[in-house]
HTML snippet that shows the backbone in 3Dmol.js (N, CA, C, O; Angstrom):
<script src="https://3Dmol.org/build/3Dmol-min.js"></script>
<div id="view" style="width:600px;height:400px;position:relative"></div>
<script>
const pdb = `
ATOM      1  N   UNK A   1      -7.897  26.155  10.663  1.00  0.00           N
ATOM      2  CA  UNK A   1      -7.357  25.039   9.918  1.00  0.00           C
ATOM      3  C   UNK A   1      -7.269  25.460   8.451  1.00  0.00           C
ATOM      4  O   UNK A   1      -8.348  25.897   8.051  1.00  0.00           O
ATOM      5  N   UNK A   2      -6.439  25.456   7.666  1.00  0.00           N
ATOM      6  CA  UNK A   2      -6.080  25.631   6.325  1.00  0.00           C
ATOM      7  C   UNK A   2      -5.846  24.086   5.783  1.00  0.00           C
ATOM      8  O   UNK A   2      -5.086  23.186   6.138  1.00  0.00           O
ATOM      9  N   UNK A   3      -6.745  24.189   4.869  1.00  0.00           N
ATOM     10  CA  UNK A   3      -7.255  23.255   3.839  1.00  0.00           C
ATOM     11  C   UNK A   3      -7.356  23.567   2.678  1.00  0.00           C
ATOM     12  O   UNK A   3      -8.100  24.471   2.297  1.00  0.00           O
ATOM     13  N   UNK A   4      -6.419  22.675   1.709  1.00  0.00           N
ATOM     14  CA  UNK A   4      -5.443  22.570   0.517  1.00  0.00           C
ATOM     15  C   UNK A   4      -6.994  21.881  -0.476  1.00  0.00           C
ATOM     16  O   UNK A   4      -7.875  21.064  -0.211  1.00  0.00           O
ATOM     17  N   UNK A   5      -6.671  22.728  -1.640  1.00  0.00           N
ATOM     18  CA  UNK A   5      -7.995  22.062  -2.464  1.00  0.00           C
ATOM     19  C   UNK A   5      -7.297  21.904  -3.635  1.00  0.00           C
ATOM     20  O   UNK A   5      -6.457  22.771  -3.877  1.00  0.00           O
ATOM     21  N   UNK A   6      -7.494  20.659  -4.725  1.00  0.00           N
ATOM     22  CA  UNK A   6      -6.736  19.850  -6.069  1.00  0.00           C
ATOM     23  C   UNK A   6      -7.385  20.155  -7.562  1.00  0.00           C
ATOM     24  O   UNK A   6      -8.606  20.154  -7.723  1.00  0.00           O
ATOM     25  N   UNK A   7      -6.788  20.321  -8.250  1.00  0.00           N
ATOM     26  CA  UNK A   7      -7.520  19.177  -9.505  1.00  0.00           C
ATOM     27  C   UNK A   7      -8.469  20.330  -9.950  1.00  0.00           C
ATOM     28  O   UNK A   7      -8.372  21.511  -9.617  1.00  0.00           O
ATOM     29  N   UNK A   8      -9.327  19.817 -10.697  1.00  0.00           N
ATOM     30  CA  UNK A   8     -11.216  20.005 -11.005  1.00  0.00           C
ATOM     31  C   UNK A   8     -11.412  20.990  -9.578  1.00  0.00           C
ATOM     32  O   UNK A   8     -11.525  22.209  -9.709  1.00  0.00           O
ATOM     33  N   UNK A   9     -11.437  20.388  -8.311  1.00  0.00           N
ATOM     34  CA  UNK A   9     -11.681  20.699  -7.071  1.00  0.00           C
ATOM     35  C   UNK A   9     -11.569  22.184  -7.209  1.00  0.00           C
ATOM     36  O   UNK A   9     -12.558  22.903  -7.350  1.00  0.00           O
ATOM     37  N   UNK A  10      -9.996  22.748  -7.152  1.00  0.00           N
ATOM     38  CA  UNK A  10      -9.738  23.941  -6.853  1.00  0.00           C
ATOM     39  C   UNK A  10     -10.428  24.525  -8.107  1.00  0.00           C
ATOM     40  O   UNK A  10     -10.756  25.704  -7.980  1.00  0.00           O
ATOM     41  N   UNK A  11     -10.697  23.980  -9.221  1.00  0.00           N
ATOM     42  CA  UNK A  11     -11.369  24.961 -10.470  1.00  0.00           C
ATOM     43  C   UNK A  11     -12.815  25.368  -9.960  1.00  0.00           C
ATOM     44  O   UNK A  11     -13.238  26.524  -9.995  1.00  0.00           O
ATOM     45  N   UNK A  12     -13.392  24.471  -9.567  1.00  0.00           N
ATOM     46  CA  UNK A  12     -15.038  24.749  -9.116  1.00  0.00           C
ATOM     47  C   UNK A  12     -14.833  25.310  -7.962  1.00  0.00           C
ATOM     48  O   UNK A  12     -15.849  25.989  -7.808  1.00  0.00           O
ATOM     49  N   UNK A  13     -14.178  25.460  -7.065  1.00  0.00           N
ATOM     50  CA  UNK A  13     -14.336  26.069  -6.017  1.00  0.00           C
ATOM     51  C   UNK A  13     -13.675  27.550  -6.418  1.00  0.00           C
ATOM     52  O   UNK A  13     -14.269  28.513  -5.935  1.00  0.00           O
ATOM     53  N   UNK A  14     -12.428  27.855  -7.306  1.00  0.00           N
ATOM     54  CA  UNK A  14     -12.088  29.148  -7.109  1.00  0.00           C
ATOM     55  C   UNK A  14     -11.067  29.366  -6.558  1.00  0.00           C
ATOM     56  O   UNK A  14     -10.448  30.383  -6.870  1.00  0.00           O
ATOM     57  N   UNK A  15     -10.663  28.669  -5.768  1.00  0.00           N
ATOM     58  CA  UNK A  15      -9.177  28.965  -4.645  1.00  0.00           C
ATOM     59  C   UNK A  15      -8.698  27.608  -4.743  1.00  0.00           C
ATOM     60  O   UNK A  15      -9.235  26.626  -5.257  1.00  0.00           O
ATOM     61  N   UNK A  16      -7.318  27.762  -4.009  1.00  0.00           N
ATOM     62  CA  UNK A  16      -6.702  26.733  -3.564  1.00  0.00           C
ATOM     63  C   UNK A  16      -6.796  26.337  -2.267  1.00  0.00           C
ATOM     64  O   UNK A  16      -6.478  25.158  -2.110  1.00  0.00           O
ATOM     65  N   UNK A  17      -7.165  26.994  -1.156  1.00  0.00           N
ATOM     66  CA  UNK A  17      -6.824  26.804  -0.013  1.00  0.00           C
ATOM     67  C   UNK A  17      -8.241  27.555   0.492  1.00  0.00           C
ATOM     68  O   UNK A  17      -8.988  28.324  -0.113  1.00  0.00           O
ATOM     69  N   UNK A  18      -8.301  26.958   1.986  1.00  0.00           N
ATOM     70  CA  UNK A  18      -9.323  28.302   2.678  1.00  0.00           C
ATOM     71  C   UNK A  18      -8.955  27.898   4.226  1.00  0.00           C
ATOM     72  O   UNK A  18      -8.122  27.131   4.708  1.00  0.00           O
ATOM     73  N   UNK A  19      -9.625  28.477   4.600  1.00  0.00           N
ATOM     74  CA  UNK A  19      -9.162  28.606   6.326  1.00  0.00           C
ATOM     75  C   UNK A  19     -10.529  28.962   7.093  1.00  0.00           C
ATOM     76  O   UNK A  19     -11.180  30.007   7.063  1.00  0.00           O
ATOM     77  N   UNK A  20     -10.808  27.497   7.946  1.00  0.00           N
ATOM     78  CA  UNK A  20     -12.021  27.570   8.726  1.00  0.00           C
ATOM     79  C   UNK A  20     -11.510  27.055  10.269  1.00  0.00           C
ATOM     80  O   UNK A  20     -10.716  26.159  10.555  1.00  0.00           O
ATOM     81  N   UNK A  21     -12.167  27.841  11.019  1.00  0.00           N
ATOM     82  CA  UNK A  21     -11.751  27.736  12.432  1.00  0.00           C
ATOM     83  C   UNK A  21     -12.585  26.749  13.105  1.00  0.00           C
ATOM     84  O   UNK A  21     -13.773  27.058  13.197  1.00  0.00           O
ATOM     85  N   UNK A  22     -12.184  25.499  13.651  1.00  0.00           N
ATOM     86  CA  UNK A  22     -12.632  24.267  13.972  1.00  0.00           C
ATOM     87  C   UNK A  22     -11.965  23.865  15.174  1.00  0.00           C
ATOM     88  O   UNK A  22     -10.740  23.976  15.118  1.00  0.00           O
ATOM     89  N   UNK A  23     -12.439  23.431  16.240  1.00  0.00           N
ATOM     90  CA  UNK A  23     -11.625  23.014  17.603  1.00  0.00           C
ATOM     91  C   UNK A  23     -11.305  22.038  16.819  1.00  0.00           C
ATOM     92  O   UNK A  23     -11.832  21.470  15.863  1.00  0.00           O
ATOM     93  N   UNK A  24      -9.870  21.909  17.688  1.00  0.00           N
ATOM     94  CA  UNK A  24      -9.528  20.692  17.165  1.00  0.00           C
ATOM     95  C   UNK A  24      -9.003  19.613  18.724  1.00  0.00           C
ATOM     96  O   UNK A  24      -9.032  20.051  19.874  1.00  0.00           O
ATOM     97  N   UNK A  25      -8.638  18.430  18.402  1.00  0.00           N
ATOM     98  CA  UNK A  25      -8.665  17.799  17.011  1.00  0.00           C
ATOM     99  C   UNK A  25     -10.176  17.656  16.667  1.00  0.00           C
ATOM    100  O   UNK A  25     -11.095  17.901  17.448  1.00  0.00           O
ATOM    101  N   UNK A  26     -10.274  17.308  15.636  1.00  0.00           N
ATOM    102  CA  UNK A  26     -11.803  17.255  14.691  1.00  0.00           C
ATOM    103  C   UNK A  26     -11.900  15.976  13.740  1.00  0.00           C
ATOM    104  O   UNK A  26     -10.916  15.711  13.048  1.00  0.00           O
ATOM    105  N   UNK A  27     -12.880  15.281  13.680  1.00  0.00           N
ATOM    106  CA  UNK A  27     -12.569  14.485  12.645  1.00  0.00           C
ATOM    107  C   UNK A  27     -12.510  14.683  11.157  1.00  0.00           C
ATOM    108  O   UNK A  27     -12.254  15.803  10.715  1.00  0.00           O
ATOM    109  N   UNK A  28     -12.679  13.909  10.549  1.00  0.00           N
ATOM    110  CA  UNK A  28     -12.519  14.749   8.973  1.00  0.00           C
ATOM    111  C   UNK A  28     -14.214  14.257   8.568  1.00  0.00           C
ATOM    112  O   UNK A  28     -14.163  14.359   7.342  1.00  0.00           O
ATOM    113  N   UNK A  29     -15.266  13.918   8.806  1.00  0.00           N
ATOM    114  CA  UNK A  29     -16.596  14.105   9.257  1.00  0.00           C
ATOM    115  C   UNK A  29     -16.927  15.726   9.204  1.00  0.00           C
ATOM    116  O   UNK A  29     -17.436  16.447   8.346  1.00  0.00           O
ATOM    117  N   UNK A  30     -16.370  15.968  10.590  1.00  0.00           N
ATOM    118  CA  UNK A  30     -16.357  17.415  11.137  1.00  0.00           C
ATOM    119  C   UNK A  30     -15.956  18.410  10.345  1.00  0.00           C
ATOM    120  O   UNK A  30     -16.621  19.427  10.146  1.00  0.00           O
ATOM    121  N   UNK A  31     -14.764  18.149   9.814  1.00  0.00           N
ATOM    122  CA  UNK A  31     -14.192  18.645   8.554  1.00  0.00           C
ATOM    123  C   UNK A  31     -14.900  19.084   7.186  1.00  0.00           C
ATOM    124  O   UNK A  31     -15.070  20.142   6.581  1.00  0.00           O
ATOM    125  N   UNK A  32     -15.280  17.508   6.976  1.00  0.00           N
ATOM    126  CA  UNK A  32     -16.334  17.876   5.360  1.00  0.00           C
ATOM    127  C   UNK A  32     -17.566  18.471   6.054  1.00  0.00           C
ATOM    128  O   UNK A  32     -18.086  19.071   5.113  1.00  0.00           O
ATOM    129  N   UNK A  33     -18.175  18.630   6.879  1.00  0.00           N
ATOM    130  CA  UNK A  33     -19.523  19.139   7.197  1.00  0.00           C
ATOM    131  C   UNK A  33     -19.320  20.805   7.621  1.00  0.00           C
ATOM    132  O   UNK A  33     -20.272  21.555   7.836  1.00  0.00           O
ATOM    133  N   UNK A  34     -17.880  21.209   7.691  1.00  0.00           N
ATOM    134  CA  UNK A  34     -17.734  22.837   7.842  1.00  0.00           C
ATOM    135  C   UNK A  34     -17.485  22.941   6.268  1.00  0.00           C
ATOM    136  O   UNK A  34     -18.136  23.783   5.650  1.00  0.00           O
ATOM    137  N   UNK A  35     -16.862  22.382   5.802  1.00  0.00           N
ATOM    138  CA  UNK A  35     -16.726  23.131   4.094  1.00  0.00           C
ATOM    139  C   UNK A  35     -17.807  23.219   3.314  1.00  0.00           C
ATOM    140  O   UNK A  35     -17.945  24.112   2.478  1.00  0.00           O
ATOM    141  N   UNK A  36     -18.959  21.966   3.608  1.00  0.00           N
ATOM    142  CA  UNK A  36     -20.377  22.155   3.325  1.00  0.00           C
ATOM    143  C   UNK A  36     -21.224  23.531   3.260  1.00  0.00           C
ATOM    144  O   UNK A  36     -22.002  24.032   2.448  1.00  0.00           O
ATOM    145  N   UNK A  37     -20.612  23.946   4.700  1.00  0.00           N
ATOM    146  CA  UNK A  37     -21.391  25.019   5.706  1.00  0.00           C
ATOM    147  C   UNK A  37     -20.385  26.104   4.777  1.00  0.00           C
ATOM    148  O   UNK A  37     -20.985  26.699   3.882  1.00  0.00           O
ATOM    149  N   UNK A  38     -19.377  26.304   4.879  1.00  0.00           N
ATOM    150  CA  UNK A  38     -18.453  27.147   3.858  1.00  0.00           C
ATOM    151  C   UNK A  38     -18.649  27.480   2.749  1.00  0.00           C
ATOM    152  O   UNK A  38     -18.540  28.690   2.552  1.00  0.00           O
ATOM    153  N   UNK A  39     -18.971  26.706   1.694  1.00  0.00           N
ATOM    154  CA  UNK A  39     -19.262  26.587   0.406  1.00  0.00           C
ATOM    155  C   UNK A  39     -20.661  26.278   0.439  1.00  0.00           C
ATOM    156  O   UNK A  39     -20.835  25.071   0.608  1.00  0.00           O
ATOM    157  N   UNK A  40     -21.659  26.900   0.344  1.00  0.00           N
ATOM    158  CA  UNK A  40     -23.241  26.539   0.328  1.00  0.00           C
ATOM    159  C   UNK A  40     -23.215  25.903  -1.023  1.00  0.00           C
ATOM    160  O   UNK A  40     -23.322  24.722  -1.353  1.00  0.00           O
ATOM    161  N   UNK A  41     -23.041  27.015  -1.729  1.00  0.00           N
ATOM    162  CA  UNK A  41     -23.369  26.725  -2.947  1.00  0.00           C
ATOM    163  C   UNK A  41     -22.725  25.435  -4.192  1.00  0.00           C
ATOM    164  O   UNK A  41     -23.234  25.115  -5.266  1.00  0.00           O
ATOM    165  N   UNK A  42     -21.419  24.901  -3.518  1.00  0.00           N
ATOM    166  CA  UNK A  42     -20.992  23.782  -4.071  1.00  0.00           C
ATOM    167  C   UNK A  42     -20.438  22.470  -3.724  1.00  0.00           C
ATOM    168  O   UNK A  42     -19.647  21.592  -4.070  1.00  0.00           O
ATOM    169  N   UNK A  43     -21.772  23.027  -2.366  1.00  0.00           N
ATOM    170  CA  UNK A  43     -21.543  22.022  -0.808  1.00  0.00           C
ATOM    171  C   UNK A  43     -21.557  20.550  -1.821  1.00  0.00           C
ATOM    172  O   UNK A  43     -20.741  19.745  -1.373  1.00  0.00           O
ATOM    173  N   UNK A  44     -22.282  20.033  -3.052  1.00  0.00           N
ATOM    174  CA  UNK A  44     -22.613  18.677  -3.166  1.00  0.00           C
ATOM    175  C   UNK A  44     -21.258  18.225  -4.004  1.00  0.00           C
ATOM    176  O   UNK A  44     -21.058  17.175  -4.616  1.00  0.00           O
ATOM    177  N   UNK A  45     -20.192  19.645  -3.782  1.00  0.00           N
ATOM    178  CA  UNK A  45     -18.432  18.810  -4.040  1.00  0.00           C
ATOM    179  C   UNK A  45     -17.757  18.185  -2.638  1.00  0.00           C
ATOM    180  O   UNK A  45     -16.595  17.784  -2.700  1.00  0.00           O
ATOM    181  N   UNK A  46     -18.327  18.122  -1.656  1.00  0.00           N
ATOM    182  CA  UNK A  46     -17.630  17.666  -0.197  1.00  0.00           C
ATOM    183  C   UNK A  46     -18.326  16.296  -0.173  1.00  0.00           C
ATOM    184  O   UNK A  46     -17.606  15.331   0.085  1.00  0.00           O
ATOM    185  N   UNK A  47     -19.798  16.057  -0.438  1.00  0.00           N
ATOM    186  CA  UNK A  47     -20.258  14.728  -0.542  1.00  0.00           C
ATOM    187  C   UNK A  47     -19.044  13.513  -0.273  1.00  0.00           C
ATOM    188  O   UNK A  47     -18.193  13.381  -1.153  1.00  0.00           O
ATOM    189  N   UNK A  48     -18.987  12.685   0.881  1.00  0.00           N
ATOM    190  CA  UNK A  48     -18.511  11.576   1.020  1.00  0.00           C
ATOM    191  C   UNK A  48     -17.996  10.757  -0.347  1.00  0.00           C
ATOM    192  O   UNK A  48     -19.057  10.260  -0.727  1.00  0.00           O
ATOM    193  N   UNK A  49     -17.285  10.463  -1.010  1.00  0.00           N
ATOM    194  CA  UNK A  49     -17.211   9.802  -2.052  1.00  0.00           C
ATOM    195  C   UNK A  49     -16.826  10.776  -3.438  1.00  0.00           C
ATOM    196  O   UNK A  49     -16.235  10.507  -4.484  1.00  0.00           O
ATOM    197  N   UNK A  50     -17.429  11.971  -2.939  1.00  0.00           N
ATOM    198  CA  UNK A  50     -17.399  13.200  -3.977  1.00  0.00           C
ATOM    199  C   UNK A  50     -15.740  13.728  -3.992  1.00  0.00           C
ATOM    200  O   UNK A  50     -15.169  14.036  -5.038  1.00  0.00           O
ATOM    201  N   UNK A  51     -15.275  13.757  -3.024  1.00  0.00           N
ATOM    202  CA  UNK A  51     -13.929  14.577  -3.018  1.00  0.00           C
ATOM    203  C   UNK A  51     -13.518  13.426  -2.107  1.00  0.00           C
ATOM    204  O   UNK A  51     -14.353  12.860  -1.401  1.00  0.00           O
ATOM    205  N   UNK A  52     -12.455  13.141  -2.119  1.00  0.00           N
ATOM    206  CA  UNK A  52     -11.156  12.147  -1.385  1.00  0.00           C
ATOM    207  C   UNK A  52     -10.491  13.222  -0.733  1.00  0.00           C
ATOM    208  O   UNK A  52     -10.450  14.335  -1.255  1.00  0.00           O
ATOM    209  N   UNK A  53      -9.956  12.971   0.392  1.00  0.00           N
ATOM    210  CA  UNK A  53      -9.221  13.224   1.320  1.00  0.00           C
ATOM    211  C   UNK A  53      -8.061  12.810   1.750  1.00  0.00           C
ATOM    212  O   UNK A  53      -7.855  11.655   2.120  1.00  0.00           O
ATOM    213  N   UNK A  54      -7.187  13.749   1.736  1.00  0.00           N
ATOM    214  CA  UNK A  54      -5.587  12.941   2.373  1.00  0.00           C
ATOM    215  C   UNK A  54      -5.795  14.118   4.022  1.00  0.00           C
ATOM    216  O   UNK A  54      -6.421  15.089   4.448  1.00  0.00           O
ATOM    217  N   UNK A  55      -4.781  13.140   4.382  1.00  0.00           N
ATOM    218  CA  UNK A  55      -3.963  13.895   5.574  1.00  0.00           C
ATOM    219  C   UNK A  55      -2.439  13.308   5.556  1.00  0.00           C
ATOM    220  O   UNK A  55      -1.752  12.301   5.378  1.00  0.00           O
ATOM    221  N   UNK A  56      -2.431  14.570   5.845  1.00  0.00           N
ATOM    222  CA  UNK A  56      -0.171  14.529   5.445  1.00  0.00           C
ATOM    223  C   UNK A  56       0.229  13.550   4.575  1.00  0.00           C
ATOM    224  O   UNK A  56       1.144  12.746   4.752  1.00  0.00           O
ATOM    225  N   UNK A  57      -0.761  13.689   3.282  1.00  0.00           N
ATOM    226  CA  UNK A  57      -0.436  12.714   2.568  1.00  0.00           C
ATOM    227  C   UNK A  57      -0.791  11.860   1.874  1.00  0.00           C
ATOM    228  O   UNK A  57      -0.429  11.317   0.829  1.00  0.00           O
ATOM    229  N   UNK A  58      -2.006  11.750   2.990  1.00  0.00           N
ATOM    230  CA  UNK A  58      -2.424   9.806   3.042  1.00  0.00           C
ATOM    231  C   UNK A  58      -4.006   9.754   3.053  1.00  0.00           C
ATOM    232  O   UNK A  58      -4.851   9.994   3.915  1.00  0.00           O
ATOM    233  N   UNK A  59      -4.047   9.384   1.879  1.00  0.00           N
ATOM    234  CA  UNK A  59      -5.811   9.046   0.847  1.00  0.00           C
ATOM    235  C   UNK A  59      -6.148   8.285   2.826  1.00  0.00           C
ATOM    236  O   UNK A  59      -5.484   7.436   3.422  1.00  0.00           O
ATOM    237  N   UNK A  60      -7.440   9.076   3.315  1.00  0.00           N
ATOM    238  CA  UNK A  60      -8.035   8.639   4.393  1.00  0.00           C
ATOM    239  C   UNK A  60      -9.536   8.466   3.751  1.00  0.00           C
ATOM    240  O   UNK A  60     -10.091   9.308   3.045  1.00  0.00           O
ATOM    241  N   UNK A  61     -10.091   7.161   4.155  1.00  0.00           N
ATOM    242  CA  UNK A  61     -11.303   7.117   4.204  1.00  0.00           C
ATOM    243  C   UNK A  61     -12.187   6.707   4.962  1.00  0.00           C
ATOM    244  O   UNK A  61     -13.308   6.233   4.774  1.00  0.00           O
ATOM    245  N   UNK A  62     -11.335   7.024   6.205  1.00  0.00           N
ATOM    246  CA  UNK A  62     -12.560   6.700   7.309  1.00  0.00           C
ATOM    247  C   UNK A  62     -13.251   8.182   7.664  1.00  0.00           C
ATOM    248  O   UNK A  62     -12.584   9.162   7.333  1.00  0.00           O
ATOM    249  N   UNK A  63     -14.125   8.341   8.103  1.00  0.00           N
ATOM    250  CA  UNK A  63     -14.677   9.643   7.794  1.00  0.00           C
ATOM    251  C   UNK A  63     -14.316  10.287   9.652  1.00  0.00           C
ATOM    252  O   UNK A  63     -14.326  11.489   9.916  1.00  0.00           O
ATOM    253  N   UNK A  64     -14.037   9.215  10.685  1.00  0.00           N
ATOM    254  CA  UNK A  64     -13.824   9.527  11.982  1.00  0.00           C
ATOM    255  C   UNK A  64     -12.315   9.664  12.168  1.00  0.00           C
ATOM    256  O   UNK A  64     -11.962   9.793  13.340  1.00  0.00           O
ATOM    257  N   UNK A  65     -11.370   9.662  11.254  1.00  0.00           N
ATOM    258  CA  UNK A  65     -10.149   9.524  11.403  1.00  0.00           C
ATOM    259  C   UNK A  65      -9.911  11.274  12.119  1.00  0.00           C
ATOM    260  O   UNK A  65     -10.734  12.058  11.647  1.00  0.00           O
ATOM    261  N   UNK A  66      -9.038  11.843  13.030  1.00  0.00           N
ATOM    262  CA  UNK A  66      -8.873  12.625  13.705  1.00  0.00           C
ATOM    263  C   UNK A  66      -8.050  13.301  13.237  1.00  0.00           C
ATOM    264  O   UNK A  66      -6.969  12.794  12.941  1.00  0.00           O
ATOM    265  N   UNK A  67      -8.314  14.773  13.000  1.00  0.00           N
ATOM    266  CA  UNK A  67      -7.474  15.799  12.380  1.00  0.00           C
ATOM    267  C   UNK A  67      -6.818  16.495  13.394  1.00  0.00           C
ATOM    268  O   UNK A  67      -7.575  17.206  14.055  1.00  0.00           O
ATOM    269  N   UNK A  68      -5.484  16.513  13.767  1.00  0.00           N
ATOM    270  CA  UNK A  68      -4.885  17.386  14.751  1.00  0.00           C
ATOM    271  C   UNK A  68      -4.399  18.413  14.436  1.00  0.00           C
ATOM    272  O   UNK A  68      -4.023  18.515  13.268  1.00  0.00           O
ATOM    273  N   UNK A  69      -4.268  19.281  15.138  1.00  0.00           N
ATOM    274  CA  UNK A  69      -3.554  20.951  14.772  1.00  0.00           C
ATOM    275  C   UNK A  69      -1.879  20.445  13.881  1.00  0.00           C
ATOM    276  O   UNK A  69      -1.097  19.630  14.371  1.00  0.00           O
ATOM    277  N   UNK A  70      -1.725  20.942  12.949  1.00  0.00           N
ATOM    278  CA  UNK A  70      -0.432  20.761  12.510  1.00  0.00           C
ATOM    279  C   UNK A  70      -0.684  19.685  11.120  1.00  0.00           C
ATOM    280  O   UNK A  70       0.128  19.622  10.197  1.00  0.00           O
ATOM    281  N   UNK A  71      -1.350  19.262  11.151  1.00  0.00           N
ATOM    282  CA  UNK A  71      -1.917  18.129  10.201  1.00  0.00           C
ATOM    283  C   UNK A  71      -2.177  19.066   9.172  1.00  0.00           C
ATOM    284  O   UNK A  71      -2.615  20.192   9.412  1.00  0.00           O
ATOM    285  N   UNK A  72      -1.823  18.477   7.581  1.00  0.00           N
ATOM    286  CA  UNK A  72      -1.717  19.010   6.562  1.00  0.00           C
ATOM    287  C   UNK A  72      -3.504  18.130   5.814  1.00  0.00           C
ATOM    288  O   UNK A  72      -3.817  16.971   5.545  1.00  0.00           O
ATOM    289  N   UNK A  73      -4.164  19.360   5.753  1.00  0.00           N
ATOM    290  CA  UNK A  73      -5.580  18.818   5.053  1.00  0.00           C
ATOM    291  C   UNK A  73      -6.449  19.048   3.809  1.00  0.00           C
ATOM    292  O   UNK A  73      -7.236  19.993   3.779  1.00  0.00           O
ATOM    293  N   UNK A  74      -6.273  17.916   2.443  1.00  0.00           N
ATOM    294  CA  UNK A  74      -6.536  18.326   1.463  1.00  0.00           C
ATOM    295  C   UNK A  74      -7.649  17.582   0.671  1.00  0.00           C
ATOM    296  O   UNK A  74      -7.813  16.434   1.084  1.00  0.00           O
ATOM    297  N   UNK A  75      -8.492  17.961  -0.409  1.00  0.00           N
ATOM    298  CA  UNK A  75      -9.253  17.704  -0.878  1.00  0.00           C
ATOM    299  C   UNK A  75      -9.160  17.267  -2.671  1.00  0.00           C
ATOM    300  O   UNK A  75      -8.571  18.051  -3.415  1.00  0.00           O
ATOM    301  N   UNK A  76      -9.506  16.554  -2.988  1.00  0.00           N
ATOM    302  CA  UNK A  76      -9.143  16.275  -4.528  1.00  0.00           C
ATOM    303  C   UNK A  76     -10.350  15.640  -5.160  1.00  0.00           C
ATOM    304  O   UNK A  76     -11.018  15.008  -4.341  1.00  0.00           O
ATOM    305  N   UNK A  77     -10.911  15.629  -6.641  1.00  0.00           N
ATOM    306  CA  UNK A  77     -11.325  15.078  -6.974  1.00  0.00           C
ATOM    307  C   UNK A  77     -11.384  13.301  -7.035  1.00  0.00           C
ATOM    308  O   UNK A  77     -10.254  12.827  -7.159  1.00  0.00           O
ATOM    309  N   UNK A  78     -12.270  12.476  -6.982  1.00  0.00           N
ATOM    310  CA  UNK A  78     -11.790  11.066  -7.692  1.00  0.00           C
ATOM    311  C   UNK A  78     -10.862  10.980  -9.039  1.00  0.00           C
ATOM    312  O   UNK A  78     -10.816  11.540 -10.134  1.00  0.00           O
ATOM    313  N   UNK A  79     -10.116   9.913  -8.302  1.00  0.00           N
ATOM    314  CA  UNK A  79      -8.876  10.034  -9.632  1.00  0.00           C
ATOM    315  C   UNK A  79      -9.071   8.668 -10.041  1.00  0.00           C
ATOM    316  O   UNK A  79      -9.292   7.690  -9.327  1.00  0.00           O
ATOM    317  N   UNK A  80      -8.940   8.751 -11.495  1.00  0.00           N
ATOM    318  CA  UNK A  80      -9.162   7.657 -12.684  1.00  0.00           C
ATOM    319  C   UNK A  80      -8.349   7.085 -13.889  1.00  0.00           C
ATOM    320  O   UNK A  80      -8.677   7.541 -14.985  1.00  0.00           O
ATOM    321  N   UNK A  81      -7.271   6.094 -13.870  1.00  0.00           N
ATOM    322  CA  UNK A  81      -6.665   5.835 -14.413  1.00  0.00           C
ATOM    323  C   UNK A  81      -6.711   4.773 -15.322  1.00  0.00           C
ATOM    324  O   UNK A  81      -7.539   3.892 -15.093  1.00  0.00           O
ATOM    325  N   UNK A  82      -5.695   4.632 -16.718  1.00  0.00           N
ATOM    326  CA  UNK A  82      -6.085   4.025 -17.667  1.00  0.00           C
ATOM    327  C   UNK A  82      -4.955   3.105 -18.146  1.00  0.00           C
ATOM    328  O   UNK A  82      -5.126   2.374 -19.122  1.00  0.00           O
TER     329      UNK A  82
END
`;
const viewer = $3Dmol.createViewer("view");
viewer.addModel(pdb, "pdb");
viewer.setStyle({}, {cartoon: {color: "spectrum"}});
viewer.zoomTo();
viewer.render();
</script>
């Protein structure tokens, strides 16, 4: 699965993207708890609430929502407007 990283996000992490091998479908649960496992060291940027999540698009926040093969999966900081 290739997973798109934003913002702040991709600065602290270093990359834009990474690629972790996950049966799928998977939830996005499943999801934040391999990038955890991926990133040891800046696992407390995946924290629930810590990074927002789209799929193909679309700010998801149910944490059981189901990631299927082909599904576009990205990560962003909280965004704050004025």
């Amino acid at each position: 699965m290739n997973i798109l990283f934003f913002a702040a996000l991709r600065e602290q992490l270093g990359c834009a993207q990474c690629d972790i091998a996950l049966p799928l479908p998977a939830s996005l649960a499943t999801v934040r708890a391999a990038l955890i496992q991926h990133f040891p060291q800046q696992a407390d940027l995946f924290v629930q609430g810590r990074a927002l999540a789209a799929i193909n698009q679309t700010l998801i926040n149910d944490e059981n929502t189901v990631i299927n093969s082909g599904d576009e999966v990205a990560f962003f900081p909280p965004v704050t407007g004025g």
